[in-house]
N, C-alpha and C positions, 0 to 999 in steps of 0.2 A: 548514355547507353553503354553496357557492355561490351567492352573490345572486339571480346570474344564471343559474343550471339551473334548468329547469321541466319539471316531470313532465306529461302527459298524462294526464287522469283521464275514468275512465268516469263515472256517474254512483252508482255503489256505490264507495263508499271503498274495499273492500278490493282492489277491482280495480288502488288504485295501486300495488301493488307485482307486478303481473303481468307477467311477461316474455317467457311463453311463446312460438314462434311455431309457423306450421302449416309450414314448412317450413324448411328448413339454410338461413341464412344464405348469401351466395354468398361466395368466399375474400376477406379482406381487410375483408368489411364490417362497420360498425358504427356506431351513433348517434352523432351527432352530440353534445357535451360537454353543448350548451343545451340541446336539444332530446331529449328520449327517446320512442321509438317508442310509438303505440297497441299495448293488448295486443293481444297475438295475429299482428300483422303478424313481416312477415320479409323482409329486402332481398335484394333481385333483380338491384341493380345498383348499383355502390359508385365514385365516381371522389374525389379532390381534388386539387387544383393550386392551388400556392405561391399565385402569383400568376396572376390570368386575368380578363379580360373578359368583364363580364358588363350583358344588358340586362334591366332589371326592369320587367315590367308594371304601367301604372300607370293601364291604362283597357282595356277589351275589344277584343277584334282586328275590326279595320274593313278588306275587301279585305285579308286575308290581311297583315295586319302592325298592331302596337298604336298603339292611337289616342292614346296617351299612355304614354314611357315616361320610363328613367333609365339612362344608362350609367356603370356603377360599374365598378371596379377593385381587385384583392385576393386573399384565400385564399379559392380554392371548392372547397366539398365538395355534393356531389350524391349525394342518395339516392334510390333506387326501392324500395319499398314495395309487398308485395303483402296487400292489408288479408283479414279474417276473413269468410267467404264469409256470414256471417248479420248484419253489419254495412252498415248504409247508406253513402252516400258524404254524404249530408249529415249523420247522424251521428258519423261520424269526423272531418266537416268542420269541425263546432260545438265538438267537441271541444278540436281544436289551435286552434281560435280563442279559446278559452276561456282554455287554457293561457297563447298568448303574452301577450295582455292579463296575465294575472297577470303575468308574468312580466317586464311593464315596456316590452313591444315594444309601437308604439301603429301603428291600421293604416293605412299609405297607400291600400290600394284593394282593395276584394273583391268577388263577384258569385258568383251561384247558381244555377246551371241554365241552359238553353241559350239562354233569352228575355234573361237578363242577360250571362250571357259569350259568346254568341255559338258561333261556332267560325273556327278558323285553319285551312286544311292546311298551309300552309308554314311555321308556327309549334307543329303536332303538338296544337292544341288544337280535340276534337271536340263540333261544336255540339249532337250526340246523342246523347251519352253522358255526359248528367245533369254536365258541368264544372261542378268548383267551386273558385274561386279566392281564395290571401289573397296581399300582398305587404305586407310591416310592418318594421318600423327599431327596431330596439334603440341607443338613445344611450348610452356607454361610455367613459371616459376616455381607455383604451387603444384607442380603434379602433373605431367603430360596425358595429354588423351588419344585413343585412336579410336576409330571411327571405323566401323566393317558394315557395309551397307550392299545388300544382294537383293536383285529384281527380277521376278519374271514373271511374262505373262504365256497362258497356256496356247492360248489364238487370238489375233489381231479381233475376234468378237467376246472377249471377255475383258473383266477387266486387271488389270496387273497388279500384284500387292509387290511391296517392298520389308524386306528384314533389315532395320538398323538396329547394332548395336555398339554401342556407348562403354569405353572401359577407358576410366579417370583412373590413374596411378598415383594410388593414396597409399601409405602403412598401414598394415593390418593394424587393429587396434589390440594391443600389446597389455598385458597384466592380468588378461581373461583366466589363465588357469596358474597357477602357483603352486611352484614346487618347493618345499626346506629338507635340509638336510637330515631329519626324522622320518620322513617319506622315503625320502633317498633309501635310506639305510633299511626300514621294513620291508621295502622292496627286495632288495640284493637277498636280507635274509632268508626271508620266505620263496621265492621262485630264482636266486640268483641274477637276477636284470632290473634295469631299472628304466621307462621311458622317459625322455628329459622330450619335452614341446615348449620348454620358454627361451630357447635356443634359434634366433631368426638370422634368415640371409636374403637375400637378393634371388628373382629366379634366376637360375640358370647359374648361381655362383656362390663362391665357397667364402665369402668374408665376412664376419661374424660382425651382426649389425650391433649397436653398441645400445640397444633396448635389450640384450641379454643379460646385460652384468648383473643383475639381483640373482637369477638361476643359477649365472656359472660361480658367484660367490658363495649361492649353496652347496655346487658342489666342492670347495673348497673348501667350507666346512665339515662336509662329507669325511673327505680326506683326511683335514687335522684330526677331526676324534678318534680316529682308527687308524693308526701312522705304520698297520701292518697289510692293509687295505691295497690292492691293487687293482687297476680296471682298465678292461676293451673301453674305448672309446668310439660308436661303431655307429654311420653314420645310416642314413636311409632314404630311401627315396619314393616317389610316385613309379608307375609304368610310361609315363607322358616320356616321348625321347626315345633314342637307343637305346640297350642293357648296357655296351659296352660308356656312353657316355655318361648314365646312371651309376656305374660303378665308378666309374673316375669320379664325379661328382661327389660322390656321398664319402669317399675317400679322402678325398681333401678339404672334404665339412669336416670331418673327423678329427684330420692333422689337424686343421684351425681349430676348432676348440681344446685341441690338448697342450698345442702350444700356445695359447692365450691365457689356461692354466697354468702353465709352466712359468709365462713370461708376467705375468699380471695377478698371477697369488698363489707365489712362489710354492705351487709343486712341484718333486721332484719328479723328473722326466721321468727316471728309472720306473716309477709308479703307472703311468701309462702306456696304450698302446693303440695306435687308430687303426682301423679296419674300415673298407665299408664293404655293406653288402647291396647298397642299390635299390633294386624293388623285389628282391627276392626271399625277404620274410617279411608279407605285408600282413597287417593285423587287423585290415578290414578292404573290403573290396574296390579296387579303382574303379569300376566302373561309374562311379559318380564321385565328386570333387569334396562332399562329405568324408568318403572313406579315403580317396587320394592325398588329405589334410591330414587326416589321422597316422597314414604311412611314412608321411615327412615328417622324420623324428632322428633324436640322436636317441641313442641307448646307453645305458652303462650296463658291464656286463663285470662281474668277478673273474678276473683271471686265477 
């Protein structure tokens, strides 16, 4: 058996091998590997994606946004669950809290009813309907995972759905778009700038993952053919965060990659120059994690 699978258990043993639900699955859905549904639920709503942004609760929503959270990066999967209309939402609650803990995940942050989680509207979390919230971190050689799971039922005569979502800490999958130093360069000439995207870090930090070195040796080619050549180094960011944190960020992505060209294919410094501007020349809209991608970019820029 896998370590790391953990069943959901009622409170009578024989309930764990219950699978039944009260209604068809919706097409494509299905439990998540670690995670298996309470009996008698049935999902209502089934998504995953490779890789996607994701922010995790890490304290009750305060003025319609969390008072503390964590923005992770990775494979999500999202399930909606509609639970067994004679089951509480703090019953099923205790439940999968129960479970994770066995099961190795230790909790960042939970809260129970509306006096502790509050409610969000812009965040989909009702201060009214009995929320119940866990978010917890499975540590794993291959990839850590955390767990954000939110319940609520509207009245003790309906029945309670539960929102779990699933975000494994895997690497983007890397060599998707490719840049050489001939692109480089028609860039610069024709609009003066250039976007660089095969330049990766870490969220939330400025250390150049070492899946960049084909990019940054193109820019390094860049460089050698044109030894009159000089460039803004200019770093960029999503809107996710502060501005003023965003501009620190994208500032010292910036320095890292010019001093990794300095140090590792020997240009000269005097050639460079970092900048960052943050999220304030975005090139496609954050409002969704498509155009939030797009905005996390280095640029070169002719000085």
């Amino acid at each position: 058996m896998n370590m790391y699978r953990i069943i959901i258990a009622t409170c009578l043993l024989a309930a764990l091998t219950l699978r039944a639900a009260t209604a068809a699955d919706v097409a494509g859905g299905k439990d998540h590997p670690l995670i298996t549904r309470y009996p008698g639920s049935s999902i209502s709503e089934y998504s995953q994606q490779q890789f996607s942004a994701y922010r995790l609760p890490l304290g009750a929503p305060s003025e319609d946004k969390f008072s503390k959270s964590q923005q992770l990066e990775g494979k999500l999967t999202s399930i909606h669950y509609n639970m067994p209309e004679n089951r509480s939402a703090l019953e099923v609650f205790r439940n999968y809290q129960t479970a994770l803990k066995s099961g190795g995940f230790v909790e960042l942050f939970s809260c129970v009813g509306g006096a502790q989680c509050k409610g969000g509207q812009s965040i989909g979390w009702c201060g009214g309907c009995s929320p119940h919230h866990l978010s917890a971190k499975l540590a794993r050689p291959e990839g850590d995972v955390y767990v954000s799971l939110h319940i609520e039922q509207d009245n003790p005569g309906v029945a309670a759905w539960a929102q779990l979502d699933v975000l494994e800490m895997k690497p983007m999958e890397s060599g998707l778009i490719t840049v050489n130093a001939e692109s480089l360069a028609r860039d610069l000439d024709r609009t003066g700038h250039a976007s660089v995207y095969g330049i990766y870090f870490d969220t939330g930090k400025a250390d150049v993952k070492p899946e960049s070195d084909a990019t940054l040796q193109e820019i390094a080619k860049l460089l050698q053919r044109n030894a009159q050549l000089k460039l803004y180094v200019v770093g960029h960011t999503d809107n996710q965060g502060t501005l003023d944190m965003n501009i620190d960020l994208s500032r010292r992505r910036a320095d890292a990659v010019a001093k990794l060209l300095v140090a590792k294919y020997a240009v000269s410094a005097a050639r460079l120059s970092a900048q960052g501007d943050g999220p304030t020349a975005p090139v496609a809209s954050n409002d969704a994690e498509e155009g939030r991608a797009k905005n996390r970019r280095v640029e070169l820029v002719k000085q």
